[in-house]
N, C-alpha and C positions, 0 to 999 in steps of 0.2 A: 198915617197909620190909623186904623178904624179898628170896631173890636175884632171885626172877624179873623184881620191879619195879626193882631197881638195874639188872638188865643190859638192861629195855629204858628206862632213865631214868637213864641213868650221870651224868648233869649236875645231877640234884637231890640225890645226896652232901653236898655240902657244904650246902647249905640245911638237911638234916634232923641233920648235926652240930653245927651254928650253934645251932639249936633244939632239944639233947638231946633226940633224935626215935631215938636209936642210943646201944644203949649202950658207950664207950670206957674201954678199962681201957691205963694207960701201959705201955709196954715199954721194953726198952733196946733205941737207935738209935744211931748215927753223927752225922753231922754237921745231920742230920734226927730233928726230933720223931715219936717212934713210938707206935703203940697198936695194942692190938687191936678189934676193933667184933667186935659181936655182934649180929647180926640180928633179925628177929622169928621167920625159922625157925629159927632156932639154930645159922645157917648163921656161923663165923666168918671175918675177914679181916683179913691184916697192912694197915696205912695208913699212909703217912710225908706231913708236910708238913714247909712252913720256919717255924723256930722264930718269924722276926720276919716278916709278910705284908709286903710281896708279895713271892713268889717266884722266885729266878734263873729270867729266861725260855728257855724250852724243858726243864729240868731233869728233870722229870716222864714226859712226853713224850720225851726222850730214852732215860730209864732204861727205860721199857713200846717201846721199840722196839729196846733192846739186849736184852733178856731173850725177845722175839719172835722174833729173830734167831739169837740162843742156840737156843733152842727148836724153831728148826725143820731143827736137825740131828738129833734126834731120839735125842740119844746120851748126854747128861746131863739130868737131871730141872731143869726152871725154875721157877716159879710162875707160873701163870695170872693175867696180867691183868685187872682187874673195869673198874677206870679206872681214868683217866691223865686230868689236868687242866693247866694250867698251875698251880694251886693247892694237887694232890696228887694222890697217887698209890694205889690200893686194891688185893690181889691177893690168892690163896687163902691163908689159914691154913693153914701147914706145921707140926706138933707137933713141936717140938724133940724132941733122942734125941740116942744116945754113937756117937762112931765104932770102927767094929770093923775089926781088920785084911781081912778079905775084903772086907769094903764099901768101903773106899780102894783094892784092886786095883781093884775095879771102876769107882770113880773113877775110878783114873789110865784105864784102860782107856776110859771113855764120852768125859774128856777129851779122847783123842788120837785120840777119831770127832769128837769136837763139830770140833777145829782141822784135820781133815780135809773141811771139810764147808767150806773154803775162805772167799773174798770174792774181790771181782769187783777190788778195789785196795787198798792201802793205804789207812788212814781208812775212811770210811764216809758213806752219804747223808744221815745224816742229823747237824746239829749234835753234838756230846759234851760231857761232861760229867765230872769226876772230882773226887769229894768237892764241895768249894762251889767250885770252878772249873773255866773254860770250858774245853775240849778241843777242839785245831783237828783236826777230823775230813774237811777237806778231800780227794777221794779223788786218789790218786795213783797212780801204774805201778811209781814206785818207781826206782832199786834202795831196795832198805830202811835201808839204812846213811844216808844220807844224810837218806834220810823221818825215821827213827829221832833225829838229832841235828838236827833243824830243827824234827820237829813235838813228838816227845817230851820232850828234854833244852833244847833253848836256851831255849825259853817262860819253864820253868820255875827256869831259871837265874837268869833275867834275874828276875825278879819275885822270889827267893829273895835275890838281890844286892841290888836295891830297898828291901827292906823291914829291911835287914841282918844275916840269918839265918845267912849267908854270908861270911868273911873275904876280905879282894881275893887271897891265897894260894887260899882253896880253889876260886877263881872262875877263877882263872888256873890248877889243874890240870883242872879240866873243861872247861876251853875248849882245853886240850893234846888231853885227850881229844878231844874232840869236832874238832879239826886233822887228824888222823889215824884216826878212827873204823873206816871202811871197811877195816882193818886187822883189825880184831878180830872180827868175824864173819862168815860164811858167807850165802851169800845164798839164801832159801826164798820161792817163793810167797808169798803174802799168805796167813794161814791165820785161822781165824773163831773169833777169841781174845775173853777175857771181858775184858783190860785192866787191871782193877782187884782180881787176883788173892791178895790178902793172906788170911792164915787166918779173917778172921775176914767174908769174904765166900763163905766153902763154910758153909753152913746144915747141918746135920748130922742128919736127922730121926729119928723114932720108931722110923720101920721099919728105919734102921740107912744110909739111904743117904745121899749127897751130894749137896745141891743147888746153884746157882749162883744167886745173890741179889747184886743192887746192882753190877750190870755197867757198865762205859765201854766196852761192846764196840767192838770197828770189825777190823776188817783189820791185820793183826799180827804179828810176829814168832810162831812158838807155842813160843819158850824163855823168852818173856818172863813168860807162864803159869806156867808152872814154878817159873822164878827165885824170882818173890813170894812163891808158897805159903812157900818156906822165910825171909821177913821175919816180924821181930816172933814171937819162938818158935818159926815151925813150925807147919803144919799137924799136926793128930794122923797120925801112922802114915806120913810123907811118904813114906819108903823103899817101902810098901808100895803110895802111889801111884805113885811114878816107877816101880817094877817093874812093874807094868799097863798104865802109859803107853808104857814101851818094849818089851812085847812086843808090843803091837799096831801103836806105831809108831816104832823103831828114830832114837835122836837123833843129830846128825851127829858126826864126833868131838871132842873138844874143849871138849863143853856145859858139863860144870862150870865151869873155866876162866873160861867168858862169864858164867857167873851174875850177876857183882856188877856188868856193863855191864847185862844187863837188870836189877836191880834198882834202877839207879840213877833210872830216871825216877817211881819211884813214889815214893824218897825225897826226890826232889828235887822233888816235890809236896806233899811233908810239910814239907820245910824253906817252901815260897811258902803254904803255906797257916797252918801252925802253930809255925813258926820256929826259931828254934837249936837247939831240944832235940836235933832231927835232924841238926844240924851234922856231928855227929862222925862219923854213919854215910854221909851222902856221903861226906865226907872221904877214909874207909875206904874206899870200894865204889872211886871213882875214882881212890884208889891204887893198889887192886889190880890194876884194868883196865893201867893204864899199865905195873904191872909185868910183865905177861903177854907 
């Protein structure tokens, strides 16, 4: 198989990985099994499936139409699509590389084109998706604040609480939060966010640039973007992205401030999906909010 016959045969993939017809070398993934294939032209391709078949439906399919979406703002680098299955997902081989300070301006700078480049409502058309659970991407007008702790935060609460990740103390400061939300941020457009902005979803290539990989895109706040990069360490050179971000596109006053209200819905995806370890740092994020 070479690329010509995948991309007019994207449906026999998985038949000719079934039948090592492709050769697969493993990589590190996320919550998805990852590799790389290698063609008969030499042509290679990142592939992610689910570790145990069959796979959350739409999953696939979602991620190849957040990274489209991404993509056709024309302002940060995505990965090309090969396929999108309900079974897996195939897209161009990126060569990894180190991040350089001009490259993160330029990041923050393509950034804050991509979340310029809008959506038509809060959510998105199509289903979502974020790590191994469902994201209600129902679309909405908004105001955001209220999107924000109905579609964002309470899901993920309540499923965090269930599973008991969460102390009935920390459940009862996020539901304070969440009482008064609309308090604490400012209201913007819907803006054309990646969702699932944490470091270790900016790909960092050869040639020094920034890519956007394994998006929960939809319609979004664009400080929420932000927020995350600085979860879990830090992006490389972050200062050097938010300085590119804000000279192209100027953040309202206050942003720091809100950081740990946008951060808190990705943690508190961490607590419903991977459980207490993260406890502490909602805990934290929804303190600070309240304290603010």
């Amino acid at each position: 198989m070479d690329m010509a016959y995948l991309r007019a045969h994207p449906e026999q993939l998985p038949t000719f990985l079934r039948h090592q017809r492709i050769r697969e070398t493993p990589v590190g993934g996320g919550v998805c099994s990852a590799s790389r294939l290698t063609l008969d032209d030499g042509t290679s391709l990142f592939a992610k499936t689910w570790p145990s078949p069959p796979a959350p439906d739409g999953m696939f399919t979602s991620e190849a139409a957040g990274l489209r979406w991404l993509g056709e703002a024309r302002a940060v680098a995505v990965p090309e699509v090969i396929v999108a299955l309900p079974e897996l997902i195939a897209m161009e081989w990126v060569e990894p590389g180190e991040a350089t300070r001009p490259q993160a301006e330029a990041f923050g700078r393509g950034l804050a084109r991509t979340h310029r480049g809008g959506a038509d409502t809060f959510g998105a058309s199509w289903p979502g998706w974020i790590g191994p659970l469902p994201l209600d991407n129902t679309p909405s007008a908004g105001p955001w604040a209220p999107w924000f702790a109905e579609r964002r935060l309470l899901p993920y609460l309540r499923i965090s609480a269930d599973r008991g990740a969460l102390s009935g103390e920390d459940v009862t400061a996020v539901e304070r939060l969440l009482s008064q939300i609309s308090g604490y941020a400012p209201e913007e457009p819907p803006a054309r966010i990646h969702g699932d902005l944490w470091p270790g979803n900016v790909h960092w290539a050869a040639d020094g640039r920034g890519w956007l990989v394994d998006p929960a895109a939809h319609g979004g706040h664009r400080e929420t973007d932000l927020a995350t990069l600085a979860l879990f360490g830090g992006v490389p050179h972050l200062d050097a992205i938010l300085a590119g971000y804000r000279a192209e596109w100027p953040l309202a006053d206050g942003w720091r401030a809100r950081i740990p209200l946008h951060q808190l819905h990705l943690l508190l995806v961490h607590t419903a999906a991977f459980g207490a370890a993260y406890r502490g740092s909602v805990r934290a994020a929804a303190d600070a909010v309240l304290r603010s």
